[in-house]
C-alpha positions in Angstrom: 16.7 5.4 -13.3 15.8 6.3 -9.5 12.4 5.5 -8.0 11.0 8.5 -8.9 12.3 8.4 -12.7 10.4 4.6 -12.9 7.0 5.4 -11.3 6.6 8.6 -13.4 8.0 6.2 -16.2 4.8 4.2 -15.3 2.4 7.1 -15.8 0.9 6.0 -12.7 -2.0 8.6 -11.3 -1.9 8.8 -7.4 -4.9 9.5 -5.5 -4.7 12.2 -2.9 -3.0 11.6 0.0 -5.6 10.4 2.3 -6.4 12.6 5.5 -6.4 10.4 8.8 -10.0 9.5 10.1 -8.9 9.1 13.2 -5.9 10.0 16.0 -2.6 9.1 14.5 -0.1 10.4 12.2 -0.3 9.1 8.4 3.8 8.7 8.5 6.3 9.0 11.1 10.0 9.4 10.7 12.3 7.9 13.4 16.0 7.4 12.8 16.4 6.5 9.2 13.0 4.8 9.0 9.6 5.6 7.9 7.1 4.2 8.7 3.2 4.6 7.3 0.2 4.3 8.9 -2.6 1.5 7.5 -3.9 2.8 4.0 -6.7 2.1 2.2 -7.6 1.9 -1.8 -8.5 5.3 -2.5 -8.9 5.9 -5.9 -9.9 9.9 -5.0 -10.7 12.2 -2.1 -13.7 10.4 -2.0 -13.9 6.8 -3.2 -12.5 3.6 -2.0 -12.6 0.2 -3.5 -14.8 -2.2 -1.4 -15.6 -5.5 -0.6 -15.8 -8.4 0.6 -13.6 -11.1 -1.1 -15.6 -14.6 -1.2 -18.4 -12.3 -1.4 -19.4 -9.0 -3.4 -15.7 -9.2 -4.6 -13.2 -11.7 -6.3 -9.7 -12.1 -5.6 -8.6 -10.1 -8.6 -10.6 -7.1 -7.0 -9.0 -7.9 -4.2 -5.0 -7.8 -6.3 -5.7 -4.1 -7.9 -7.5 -2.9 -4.6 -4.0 -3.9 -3.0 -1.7 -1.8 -6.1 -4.5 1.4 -5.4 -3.5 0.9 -2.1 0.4 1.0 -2.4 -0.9 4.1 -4.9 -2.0 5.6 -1.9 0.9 4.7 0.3 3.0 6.2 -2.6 0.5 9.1 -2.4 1.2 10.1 1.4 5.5 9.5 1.1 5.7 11.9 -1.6 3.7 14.4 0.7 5.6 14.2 3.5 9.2 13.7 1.6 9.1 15.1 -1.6 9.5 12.5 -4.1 10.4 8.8 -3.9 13.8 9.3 -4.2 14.5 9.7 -0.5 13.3 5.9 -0.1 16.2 3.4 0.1 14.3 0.4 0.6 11.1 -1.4 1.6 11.6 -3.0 4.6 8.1 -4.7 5.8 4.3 -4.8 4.6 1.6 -5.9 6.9 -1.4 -6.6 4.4 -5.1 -7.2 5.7 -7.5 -8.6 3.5 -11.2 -8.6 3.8 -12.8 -11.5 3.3 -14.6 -14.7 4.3 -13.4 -16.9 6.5 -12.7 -19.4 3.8 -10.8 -17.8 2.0 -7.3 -18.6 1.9 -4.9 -16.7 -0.9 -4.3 -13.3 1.2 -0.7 -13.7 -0.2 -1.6 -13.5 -3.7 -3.8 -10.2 -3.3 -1.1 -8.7 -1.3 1.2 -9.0 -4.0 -0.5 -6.3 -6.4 1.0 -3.7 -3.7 4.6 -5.8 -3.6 4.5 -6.0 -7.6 3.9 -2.3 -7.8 7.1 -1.5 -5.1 9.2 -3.8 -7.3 8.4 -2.3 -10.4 9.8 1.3 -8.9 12.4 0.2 -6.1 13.8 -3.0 -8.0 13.8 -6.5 -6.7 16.5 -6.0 -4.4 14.9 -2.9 -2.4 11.4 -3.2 -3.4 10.5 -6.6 -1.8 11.0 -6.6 2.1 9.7 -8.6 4.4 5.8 -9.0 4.5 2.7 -10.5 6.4 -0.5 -11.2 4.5 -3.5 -12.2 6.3 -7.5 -12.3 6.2 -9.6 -9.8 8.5 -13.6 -10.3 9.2 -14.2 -7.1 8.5 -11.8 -3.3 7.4 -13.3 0.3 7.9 -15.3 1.6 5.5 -15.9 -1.9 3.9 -12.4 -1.5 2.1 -11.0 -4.8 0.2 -7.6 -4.5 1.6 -5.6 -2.5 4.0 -1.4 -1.6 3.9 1.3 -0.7 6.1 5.0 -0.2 5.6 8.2 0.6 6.5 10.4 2.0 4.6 14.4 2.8 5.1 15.6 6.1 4.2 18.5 6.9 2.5 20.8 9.1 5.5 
């Protein structure tokens, strides 16, 4: 099956692609390389998931706010490219997570947004390279925030 065979095998629903709420471009294509700007866990036009983990939200929160969040990621390359077919391979994720300063497992919340690439790009080319660490605070009080890069197929 291709990428786009397994998520709609998943019966996955993607929010909107989010608008930016600020100056940049939500994806940029330079050589064979995408990349994607920070997203957030939009679960519509409207609503995010929120929180702080440690404090108004556990770290389970915190794991599906990071798959709605590869949702939305998922969300903005099929606006820009079509379908997910064009994606080769996930090259590098930079997860934030909000929470307290003692908390220490941004790895593991991360991973609901790795998971969810794995489960449509495989092992091999869904996994890349990835940073996972805590922030004091996201905007809009979101849970977690995601960037990528992705290689295209040329």
């Amino acid at each position: 099956m291709s990428p786009q065979e397994r998520f709609e095998s998943l019966q996955l629903i993607l929010p909107p692609a989010p608008t930016p709420k600020g100056v940049y471009k939500p994806c940029l294509i330079v050589d064979n390389f995408l990349y994607v700007s920070g997203h957030g866990p939009a679960i519509d036009a409207i609503e995010l998931m929120t929180g702080r983990i440690g404090e108004s939200v556990d770290m389970e929160f915190g794991k599906l706010a990071a798959r709605q969040t590869g949702l939305a990621i998922l969300s903005t390359i099929i606006a820009n490219l079509g379908n997910l077919d064009k994606i080769k391979r996930v090259v590098k994720l930079l997860g934030m997570v909000n929470c307290v300063p003692e908390f220490e497992n941004h790895p593991s919340v991360i991973n609901g947004c790795s998971e969810l690439y794995a489960e449509i790009w495989g092992i091999e080319n869904g996994i890349g390279v990835r940073s996972a660490v805590g922030m004091g605070s996201l905007p809009q009080n979101i849970t977690v925030e995601i960037e990528g890069l992705f290689e295209l197929h040329v």
